[in-house]
C-alpha positions in Angstrom: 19.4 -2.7 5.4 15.8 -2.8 6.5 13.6 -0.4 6.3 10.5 0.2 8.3 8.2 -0.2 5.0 9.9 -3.3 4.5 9.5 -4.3 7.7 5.4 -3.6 7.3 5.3 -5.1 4.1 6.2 -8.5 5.5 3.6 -8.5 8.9 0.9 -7.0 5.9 1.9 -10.1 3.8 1.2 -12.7 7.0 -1.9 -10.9 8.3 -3.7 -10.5 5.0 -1.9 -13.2 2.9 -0.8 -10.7 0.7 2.3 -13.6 -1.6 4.9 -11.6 -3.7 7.8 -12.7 -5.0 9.7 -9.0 -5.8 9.0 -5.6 -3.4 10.8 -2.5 -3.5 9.9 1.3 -1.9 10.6 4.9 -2.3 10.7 7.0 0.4 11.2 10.7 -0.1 11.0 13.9 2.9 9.5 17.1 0.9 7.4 20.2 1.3 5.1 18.9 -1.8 4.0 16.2 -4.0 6.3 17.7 -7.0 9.4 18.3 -5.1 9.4 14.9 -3.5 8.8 13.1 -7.3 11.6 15.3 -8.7 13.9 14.2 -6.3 12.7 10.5 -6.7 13.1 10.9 -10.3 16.5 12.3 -10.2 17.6 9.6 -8.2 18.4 6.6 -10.3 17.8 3.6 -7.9 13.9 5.3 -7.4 13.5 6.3 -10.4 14.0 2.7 -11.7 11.4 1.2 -9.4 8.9 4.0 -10.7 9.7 3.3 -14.2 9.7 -0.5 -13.7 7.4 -3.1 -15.2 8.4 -5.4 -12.6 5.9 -4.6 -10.4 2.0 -5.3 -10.5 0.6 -3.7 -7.6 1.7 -0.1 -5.9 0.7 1.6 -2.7 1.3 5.4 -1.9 1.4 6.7 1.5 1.4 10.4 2.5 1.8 11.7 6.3 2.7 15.0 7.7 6.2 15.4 9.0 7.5 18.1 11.3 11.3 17.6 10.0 10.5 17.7 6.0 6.8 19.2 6.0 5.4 15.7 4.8 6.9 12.0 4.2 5.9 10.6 0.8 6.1 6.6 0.7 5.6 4.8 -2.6 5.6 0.5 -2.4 5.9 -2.0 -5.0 5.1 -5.4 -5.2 5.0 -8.4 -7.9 2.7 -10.5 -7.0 3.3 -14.4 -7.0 2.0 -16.3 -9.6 -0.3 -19.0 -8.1 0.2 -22.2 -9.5 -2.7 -23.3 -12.1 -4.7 -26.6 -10.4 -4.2 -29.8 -12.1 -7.8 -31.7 -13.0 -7.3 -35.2 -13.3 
């Protein structure tokens, strides 16, 4: 299934040369900050990306919503490890 954070993930990666080997998001439709992380957290496929140490970068998105009150957007990316140059 794609999703449309996914989806903007990937063009950000070509635009800015952003190179990870692992993503994952959290996407979560609440009146406030706390309700949205307690439903994350009671979830156990989001709360595993929040509690994982598989990820070394994470971006948080918040925009209002007429359907939930806001839209709460949390991604999560492992960066690639570049390889180390070779000197002769």
């Amino acid at each position: 299934m794609n999703h449309p954070c996914m989806d903007l993930l990937s063009r950000c990666s070509n635009d800015f040369s952003i190179h990870y080997s692992a993503a994952s998001e959290n996407i979560a439709g609440n009146q406030t900050i706390e309700a949205a992380h307690n439903s994350l957290m009671n979830s156990p496929s989001h709360k595993e990306n929040i509690l994982s140490s598989g990820y070394n970068y994470m971006g948080i998105g918040i925009m209002d919503d007429p359907r939930y009150g806001k839209i709460f957007v949390q991604m999560y990316i492992q960066t690639r490890k570049e390889a180390t140059p070779r000197l002769p």
